[in-house]
mmCIF file as gemmi writes it, N, C-alpha and C atoms, coordinates in Angstrom:
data_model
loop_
_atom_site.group_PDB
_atom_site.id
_atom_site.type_symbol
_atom_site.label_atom_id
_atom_site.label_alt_id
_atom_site.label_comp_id
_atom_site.label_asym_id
_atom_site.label_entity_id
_atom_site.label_seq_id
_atom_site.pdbx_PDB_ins_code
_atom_site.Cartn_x
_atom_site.Cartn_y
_atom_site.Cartn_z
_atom_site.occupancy
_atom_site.B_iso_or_equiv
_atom_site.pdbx_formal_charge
_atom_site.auth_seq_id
_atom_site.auth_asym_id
_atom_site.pdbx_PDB_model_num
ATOM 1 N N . UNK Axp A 1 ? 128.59 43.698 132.729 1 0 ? 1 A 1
ATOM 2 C CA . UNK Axp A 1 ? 128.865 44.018 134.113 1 0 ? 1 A 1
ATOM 3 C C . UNK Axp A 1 ? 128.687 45.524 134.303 1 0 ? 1 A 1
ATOM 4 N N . UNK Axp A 2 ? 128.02 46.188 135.125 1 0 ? 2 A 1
ATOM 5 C CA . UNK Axp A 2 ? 127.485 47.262 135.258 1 0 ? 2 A 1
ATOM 6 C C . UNK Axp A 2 ? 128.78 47.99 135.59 1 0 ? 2 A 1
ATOM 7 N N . UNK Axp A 3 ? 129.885 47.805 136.658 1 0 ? 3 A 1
ATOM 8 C CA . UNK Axp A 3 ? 130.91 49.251 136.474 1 0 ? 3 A 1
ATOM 9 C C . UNK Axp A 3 ? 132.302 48.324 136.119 1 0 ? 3 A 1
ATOM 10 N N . UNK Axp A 4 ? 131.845 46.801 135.667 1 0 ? 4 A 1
ATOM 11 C CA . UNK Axp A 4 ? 133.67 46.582 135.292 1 0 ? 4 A 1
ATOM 12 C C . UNK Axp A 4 ? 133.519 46.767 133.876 1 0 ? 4 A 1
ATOM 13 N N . UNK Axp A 5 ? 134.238 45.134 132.849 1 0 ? 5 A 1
ATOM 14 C CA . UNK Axp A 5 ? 134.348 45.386 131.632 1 0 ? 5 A 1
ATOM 15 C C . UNK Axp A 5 ? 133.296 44.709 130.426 1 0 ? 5 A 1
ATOM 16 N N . UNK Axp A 6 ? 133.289 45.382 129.421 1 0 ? 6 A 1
ATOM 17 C CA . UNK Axp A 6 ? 132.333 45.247 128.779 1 0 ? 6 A 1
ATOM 18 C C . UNK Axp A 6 ? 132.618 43.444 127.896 1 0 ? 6 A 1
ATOM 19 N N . UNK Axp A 7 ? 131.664 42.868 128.343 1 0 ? 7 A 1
ATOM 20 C CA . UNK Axp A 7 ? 131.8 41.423 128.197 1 0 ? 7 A 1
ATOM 21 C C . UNK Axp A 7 ? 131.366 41.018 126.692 1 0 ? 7 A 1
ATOM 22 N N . UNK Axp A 8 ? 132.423 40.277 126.183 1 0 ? 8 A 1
ATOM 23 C CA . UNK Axp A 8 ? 131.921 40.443 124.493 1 0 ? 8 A 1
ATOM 24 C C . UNK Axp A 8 ? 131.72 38.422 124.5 1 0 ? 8 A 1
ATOM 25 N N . UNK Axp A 9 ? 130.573 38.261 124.082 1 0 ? 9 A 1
ATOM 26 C CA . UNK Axp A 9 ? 130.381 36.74 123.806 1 0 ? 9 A 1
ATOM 27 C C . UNK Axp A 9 ? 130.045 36.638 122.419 1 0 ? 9 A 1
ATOM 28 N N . UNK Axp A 10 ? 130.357 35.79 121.619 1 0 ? 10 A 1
ATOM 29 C CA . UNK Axp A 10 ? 129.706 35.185 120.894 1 0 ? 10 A 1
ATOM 30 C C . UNK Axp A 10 ? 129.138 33.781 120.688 1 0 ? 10 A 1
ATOM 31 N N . UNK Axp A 11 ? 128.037 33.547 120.14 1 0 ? 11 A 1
ATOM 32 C CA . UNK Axp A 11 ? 127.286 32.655 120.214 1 0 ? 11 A 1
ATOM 33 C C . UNK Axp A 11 ? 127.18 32.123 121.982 1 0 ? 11 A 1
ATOM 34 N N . UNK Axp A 12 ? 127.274 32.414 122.911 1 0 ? 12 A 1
ATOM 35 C CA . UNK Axp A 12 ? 126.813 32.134 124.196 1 0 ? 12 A 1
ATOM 36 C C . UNK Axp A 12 ? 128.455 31.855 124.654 1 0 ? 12 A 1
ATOM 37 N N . UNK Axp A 13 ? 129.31 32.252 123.933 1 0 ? 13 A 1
ATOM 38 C CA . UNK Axp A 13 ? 130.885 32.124 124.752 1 0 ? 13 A 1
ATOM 39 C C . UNK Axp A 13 ? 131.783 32.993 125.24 1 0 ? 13 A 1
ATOM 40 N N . UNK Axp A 14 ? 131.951 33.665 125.998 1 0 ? 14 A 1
ATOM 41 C CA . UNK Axp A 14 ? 132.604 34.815 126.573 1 0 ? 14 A 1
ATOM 42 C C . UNK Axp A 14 ? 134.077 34.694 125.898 1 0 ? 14 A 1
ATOM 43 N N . UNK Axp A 15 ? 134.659 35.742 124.991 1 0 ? 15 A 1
ATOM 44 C CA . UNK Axp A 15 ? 135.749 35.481 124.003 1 0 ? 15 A 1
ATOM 45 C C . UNK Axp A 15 ? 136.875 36.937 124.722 1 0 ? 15 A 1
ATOM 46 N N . UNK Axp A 16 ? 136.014 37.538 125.277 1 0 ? 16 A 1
ATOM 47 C CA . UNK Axp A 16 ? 137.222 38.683 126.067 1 0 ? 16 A 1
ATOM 48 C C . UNK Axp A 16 ? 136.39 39.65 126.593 1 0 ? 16 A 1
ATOM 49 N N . UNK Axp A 17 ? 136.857 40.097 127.628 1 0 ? 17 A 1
ATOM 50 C CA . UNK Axp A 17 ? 136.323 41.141 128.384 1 0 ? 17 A 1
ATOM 51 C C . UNK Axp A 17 ? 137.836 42.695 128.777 1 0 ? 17 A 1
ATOM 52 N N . UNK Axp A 18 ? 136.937 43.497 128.196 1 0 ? 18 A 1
ATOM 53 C CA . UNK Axp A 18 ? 137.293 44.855 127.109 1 0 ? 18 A 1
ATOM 54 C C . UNK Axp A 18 ? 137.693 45.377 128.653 1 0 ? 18 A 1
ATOM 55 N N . UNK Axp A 19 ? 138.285 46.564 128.72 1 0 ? 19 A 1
ATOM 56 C CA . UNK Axp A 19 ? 138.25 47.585 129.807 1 0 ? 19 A 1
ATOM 57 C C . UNK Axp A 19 ? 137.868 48.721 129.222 1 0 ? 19 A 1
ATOM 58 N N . UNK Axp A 20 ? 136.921 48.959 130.38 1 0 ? 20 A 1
ATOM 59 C CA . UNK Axp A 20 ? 136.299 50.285 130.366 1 0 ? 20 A 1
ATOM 60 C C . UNK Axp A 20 ? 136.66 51.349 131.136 1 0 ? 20 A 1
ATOM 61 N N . UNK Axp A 21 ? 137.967 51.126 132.539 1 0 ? 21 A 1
ATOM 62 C CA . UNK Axp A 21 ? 137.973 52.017 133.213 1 0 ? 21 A 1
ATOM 63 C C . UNK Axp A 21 ? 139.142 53.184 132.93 1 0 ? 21 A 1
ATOM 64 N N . UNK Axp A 22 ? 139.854 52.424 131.97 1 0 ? 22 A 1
ATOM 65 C CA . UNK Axp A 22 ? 141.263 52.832 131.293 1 0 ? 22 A 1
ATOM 66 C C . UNK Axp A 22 ? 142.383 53.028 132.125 1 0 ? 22 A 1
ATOM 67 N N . UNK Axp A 23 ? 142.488 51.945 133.033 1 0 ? 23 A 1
ATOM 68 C CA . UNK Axp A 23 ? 143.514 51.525 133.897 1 0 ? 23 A 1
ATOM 69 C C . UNK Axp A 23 ? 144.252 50.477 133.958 1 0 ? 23 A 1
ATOM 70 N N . UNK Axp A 24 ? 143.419 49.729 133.499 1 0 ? 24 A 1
ATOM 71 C CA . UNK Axp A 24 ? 144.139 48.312 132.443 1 0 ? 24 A 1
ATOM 72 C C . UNK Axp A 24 ? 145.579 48.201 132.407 1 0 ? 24 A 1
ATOM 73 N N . UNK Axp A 25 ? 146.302 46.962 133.188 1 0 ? 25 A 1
ATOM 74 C CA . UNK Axp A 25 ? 147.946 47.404 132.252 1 0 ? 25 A 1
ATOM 75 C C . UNK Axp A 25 ? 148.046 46.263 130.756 1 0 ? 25 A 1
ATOM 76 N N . UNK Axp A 26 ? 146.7 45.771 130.395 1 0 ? 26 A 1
ATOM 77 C CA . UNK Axp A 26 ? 146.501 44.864 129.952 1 0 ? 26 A 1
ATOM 78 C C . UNK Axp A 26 ? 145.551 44.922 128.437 1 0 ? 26 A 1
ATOM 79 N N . UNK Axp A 27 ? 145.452 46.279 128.372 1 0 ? 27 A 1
ATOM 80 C CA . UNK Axp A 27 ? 144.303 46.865 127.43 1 0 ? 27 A 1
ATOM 81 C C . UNK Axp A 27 ? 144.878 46.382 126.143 1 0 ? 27 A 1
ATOM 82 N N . UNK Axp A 28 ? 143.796 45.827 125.042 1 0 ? 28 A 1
ATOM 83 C CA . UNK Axp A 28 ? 142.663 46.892 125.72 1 0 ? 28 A 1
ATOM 84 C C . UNK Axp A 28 ? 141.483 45.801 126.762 1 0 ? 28 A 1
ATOM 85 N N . UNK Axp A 29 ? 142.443 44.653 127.349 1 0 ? 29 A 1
ATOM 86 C CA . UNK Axp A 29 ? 141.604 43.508 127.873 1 0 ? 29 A 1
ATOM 87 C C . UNK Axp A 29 ? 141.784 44.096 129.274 1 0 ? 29 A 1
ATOM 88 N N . UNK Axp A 30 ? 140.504 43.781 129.95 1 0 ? 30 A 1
ATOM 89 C CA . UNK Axp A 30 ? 140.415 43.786 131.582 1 0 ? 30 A 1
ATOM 90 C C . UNK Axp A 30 ? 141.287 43.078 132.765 1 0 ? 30 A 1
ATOM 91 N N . UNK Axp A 31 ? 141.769 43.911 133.165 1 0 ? 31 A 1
ATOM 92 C CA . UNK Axp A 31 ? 143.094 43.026 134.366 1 0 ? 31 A 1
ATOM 93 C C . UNK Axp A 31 ? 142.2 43.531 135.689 1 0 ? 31 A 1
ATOM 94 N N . UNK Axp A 32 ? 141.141 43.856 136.035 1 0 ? 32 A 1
ATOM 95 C CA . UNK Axp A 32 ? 140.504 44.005 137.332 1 0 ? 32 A 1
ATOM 96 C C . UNK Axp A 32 ? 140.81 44.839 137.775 1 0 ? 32 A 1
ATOM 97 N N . UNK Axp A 33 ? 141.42 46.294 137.163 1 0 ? 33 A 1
ATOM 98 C CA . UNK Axp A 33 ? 141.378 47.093 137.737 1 0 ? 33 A 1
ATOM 99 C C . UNK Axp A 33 ? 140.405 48.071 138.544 1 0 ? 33 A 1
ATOM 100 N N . UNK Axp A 34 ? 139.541 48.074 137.27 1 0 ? 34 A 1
ATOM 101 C CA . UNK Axp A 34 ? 138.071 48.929 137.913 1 0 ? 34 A 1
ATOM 102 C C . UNK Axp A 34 ? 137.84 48.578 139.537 1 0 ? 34 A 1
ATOM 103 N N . UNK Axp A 35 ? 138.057 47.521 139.978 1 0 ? 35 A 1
ATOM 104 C CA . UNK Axp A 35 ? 137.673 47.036 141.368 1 0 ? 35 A 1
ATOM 105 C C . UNK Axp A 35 ? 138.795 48.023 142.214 1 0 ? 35 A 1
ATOM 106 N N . UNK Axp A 36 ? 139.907 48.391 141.288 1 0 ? 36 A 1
ATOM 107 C CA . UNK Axp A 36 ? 141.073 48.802 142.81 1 0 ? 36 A 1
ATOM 108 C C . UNK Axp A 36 ? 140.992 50.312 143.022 1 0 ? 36 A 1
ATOM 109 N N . UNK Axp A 37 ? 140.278 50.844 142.043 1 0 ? 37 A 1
ATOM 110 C CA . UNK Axp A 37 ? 140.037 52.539 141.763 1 0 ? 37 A 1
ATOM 111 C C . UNK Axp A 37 ? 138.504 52.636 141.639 1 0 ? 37 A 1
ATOM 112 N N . UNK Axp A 38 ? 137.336 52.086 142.132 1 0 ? 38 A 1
ATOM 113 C CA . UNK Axp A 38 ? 136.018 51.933 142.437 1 0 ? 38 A 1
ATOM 114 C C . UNK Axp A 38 ? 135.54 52.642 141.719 1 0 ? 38 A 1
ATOM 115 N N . UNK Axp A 39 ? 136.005 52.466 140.303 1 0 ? 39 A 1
ATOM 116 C CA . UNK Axp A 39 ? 135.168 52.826 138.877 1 0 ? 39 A 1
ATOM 117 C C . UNK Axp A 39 ? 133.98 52.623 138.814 1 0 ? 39 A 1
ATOM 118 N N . UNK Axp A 40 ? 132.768 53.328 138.071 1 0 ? 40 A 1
ATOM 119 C CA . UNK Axp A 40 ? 131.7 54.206 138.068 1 0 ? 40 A 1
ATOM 120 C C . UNK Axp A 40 ? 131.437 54.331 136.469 1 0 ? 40 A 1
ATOM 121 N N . UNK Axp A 41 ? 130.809 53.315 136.045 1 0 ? 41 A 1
ATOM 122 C CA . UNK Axp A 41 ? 130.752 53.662 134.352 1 0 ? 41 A 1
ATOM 123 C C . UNK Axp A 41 ? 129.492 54.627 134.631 1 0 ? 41 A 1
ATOM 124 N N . UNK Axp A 42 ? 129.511 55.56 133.44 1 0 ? 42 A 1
ATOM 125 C CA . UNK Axp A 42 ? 128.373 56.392 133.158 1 0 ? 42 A 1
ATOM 126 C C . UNK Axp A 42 ? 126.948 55.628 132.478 1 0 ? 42 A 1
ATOM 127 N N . UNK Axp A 43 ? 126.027 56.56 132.378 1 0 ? 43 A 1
ATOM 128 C CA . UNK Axp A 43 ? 124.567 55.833 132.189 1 0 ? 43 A 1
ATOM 129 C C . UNK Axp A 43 ? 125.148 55.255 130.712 1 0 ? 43 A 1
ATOM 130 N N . UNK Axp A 44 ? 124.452 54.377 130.14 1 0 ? 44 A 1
ATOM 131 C CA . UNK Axp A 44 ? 124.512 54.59 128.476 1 0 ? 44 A 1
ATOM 132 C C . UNK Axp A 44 ? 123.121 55.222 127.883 1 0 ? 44 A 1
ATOM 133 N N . UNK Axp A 45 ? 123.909 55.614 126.936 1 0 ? 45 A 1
ATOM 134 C CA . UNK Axp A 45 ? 122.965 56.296 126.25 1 0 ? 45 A 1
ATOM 135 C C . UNK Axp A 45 ? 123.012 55.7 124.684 1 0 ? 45 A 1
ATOM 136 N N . UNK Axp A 46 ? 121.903 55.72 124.417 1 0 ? 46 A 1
ATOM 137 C CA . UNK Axp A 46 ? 120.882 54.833 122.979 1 0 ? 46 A 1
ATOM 138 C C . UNK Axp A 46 ? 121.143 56.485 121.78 1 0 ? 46 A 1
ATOM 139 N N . UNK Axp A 47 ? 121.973 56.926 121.016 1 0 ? 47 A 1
ATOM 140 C CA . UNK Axp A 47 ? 121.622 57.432 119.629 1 0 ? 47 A 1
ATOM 141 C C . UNK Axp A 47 ? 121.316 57.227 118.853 1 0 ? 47 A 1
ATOM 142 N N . UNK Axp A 48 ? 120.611 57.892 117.972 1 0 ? 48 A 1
ATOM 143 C CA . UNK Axp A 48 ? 120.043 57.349 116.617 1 0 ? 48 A 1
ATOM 144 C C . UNK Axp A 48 ? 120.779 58.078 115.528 1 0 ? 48 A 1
């Protein structure tokens, strides 16, 4: 999901979705906050 939480599946099953906005009262799992403070994840960036 581009500005909520980072969606972790395995084998094709969605097993928890992380928070990224660090508003969470639920962390480190997503309670929908990002939606109430119109969080803005940054670009990602690829290191080697």
């Amino acid at each position: 999901m581009k500005d909520g939480p980072c969606i972790v599946n395995v084998d094709g099953t969605k097993i928890a979705a992380l928070c990224r906005c660090g508003v969470s009262n639920k962390k480190p799992h997503c309670d929908g906050s990002h939606a109430k403070i119109s969080f803005k994840a940054d670009e990602a960036k690829i290191e080697s």
